[in-house]
C-alpha positions in Angstrom: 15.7 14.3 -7.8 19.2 15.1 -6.7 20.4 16.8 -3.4 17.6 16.2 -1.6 17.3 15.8 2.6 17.4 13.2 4.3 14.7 11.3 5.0 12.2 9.2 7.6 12.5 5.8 5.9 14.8 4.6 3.6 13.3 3.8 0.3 14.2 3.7 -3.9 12.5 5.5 -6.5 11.9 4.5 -10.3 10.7 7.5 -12.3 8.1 6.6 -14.9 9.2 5.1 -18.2 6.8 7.7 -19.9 6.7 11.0 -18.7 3.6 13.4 -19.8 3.1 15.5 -17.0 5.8 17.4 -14.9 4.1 15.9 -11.4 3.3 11.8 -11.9 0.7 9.3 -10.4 2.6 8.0 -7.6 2.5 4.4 -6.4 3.7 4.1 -3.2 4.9 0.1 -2.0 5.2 -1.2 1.6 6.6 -4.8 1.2 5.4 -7.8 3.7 7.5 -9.4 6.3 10.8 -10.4 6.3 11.7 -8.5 2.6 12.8 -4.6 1.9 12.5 -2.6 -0.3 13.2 -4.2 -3.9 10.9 -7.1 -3.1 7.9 -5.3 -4.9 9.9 -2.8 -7.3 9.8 -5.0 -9.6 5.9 -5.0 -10.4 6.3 -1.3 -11.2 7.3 -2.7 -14.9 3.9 -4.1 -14.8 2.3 -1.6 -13.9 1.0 1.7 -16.1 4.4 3.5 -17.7 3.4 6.9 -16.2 4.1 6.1 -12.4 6.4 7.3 -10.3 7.1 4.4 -8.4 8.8 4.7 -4.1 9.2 1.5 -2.7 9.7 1.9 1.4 11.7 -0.2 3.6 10.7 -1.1 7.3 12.6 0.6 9.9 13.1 -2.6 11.7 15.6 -5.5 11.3 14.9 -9.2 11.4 17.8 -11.1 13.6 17.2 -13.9 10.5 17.4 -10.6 7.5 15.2 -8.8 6.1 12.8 -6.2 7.8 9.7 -5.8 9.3 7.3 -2.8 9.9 6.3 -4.6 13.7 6.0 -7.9 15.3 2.6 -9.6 16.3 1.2 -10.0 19.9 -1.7 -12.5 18.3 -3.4 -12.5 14.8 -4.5 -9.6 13.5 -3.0 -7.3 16.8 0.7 -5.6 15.5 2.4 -5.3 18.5 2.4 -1.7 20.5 5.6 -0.6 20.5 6.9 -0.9 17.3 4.0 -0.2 15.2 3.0 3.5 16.4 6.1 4.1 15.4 6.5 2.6 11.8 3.1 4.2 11.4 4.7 8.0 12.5 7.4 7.2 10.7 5.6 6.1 7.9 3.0 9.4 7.6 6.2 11.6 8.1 7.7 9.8 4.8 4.7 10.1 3.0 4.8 14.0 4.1 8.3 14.2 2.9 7.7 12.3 -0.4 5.4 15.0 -1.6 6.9 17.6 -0.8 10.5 16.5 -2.6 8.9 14.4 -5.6 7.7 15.4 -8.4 3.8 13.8 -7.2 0.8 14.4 -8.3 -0.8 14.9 -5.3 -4.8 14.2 -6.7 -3.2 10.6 -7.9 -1.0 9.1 -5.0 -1.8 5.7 -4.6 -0.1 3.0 -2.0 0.4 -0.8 -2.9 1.1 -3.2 -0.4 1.2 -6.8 0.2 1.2 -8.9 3.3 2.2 -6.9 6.3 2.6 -3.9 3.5 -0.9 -4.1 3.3 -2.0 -3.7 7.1 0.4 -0.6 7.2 -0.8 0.9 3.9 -4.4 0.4 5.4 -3.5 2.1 8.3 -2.5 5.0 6.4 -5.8 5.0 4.1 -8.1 4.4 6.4 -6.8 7.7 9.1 -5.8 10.0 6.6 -8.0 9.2 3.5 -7.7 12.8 2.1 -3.8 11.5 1.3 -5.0 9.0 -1.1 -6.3 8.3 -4.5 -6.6 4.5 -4.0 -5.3 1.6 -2.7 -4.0 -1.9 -3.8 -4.7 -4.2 -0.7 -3.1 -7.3 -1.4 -3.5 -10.4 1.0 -3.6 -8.5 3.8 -6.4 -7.2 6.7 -7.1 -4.4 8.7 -5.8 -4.3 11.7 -8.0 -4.7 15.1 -7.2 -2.7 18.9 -4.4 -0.5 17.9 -3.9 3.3 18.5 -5.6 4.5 15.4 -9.2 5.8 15.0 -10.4 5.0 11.7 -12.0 7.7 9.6 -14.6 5.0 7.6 -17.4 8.3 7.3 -14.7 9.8 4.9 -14.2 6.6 2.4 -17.2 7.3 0.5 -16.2 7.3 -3.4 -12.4 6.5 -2.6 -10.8 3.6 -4.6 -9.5 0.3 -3.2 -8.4 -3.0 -5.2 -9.0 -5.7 -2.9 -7.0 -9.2 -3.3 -6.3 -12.3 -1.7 -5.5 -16.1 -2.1 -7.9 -19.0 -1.4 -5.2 -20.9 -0.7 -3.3 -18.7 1.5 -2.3 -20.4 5.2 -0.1 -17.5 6.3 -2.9 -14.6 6.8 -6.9 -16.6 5.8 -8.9 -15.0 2.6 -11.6 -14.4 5.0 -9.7 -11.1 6.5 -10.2 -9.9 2.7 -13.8 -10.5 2.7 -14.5 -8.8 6.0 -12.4 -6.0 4.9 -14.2 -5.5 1.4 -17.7 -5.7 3.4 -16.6 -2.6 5.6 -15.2 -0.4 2.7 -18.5 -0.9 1.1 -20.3 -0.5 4.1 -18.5 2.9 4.6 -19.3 4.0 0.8 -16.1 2.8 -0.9 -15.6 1.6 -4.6 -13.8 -1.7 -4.1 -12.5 -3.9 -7.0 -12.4 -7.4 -5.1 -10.4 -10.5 -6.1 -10.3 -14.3 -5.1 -7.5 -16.0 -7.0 -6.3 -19.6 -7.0 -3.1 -18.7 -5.2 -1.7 -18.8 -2.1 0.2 -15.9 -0.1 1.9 -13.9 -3.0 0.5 -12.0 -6.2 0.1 -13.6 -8.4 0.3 -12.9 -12.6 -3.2 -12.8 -12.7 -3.5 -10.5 -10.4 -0.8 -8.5 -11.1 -3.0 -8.0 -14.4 -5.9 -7.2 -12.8 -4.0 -5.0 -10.4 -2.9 -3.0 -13.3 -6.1 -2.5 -15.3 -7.4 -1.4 -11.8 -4.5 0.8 -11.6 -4.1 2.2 -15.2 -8.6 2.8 -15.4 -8.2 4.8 -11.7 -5.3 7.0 -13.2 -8.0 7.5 -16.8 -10.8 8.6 -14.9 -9.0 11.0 -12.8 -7.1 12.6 -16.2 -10.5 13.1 -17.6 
């Protein structure tokens, strides 16, 4: 994975710790606000040993640290400017990661948490075709942006769903609307409530995993 172009977003890999197949399941991670790009690497020990694991950073700085993939206007509306352009930015890297990785590009998956999750969403729900599944994780979809949703084309596609009862930075409700419109629109979604707050917690990292580690089975079948 040497001497290769530059590119979109800057971002780490960590190549799987068992290696079967010449092109890997691929998780891709898109951390939440205020973090970068080794807040999340660390699940991918967690996760199933045959990943290849990228973990993105946002393109935009925090004057307090950290990063951020846009700011907020008001709840549940990312502000105009800056994410069109994490989003571009975003499907470009996603582009460049398979054409430079050794992917497998019938088991790409994207993990996200927080803000992570609104921008993998994004990604899922407008170019579905990309993706094996997704890991939603305290999150929601995001309401009056640019993006056209492509809901007619989510029939059979995978999505673990989770989010805290006790979480007071984004409500679990934007969870449960979101897991009534993916299976409203023909999805297979694997939804959690856990007692926890805003963060993932070890349960469900576990359940994450066997979520994970049953989608890659059924596809190697």
């Amino acid at each position: 994975m040497s001497s290769l172009p530059s590119f979109s977003l800057h971002h780490i890999v960590l190549e799987p710790e068992r290696q079967t197949e010449t092109r890997h399941p691929t998780v891709i991670m898109l951390h939440g606000l205020g973090a970068d790009e080794h807040d999340l690497a660390g699940l991918a020990s967690s996760l199933d040993p045959r990943i290849l694991t990228i973990s993105v950073r946002a393109p935009f700085t925090l004057e307090w640290g950290g990063y951020t993939w846009y700011h907020f206007e008001q709840s549940g509306k990312p502000d105009p400017v800056r994410f069109p352009q994490s989003y571009e930015r975003l499907s470009a890297f996603i582009a460049e990661a398979l054409a430079h990785y050794p992917i497998n590009p019938q088991q790409l998956y994207l993990l996200g948490f927080s803000m992570g999750t609104v921008m993998a969403l994004s990604l899922a729900l407008t170019q579905p075709h990309l993706f094996r599944g997704v890991m939603a994780n305290s999150g929601y979809q995001p309401e009056a942006t640019h993006l056209h949703y492509r809901w007619n084309e989510l029939r059979g596609k995978r999505f673990y769903v989770a989010h805290g009862v006790y979480d007071q930075i984004i409500p679990v409700q934007a969870s449960r609307i979101l897991h009534t419109k993916l299976e409203q629109a023909g999805a297979r979604v694997d939804y959690h409530e856990f007692l926890m707050a805003h963060e993932i917690s070890e349960e469900s990292l576990r359940a994450m995993a066997r979520w994970l580690y049953a989608c890659i089975e059924e596809t190697s079948d």
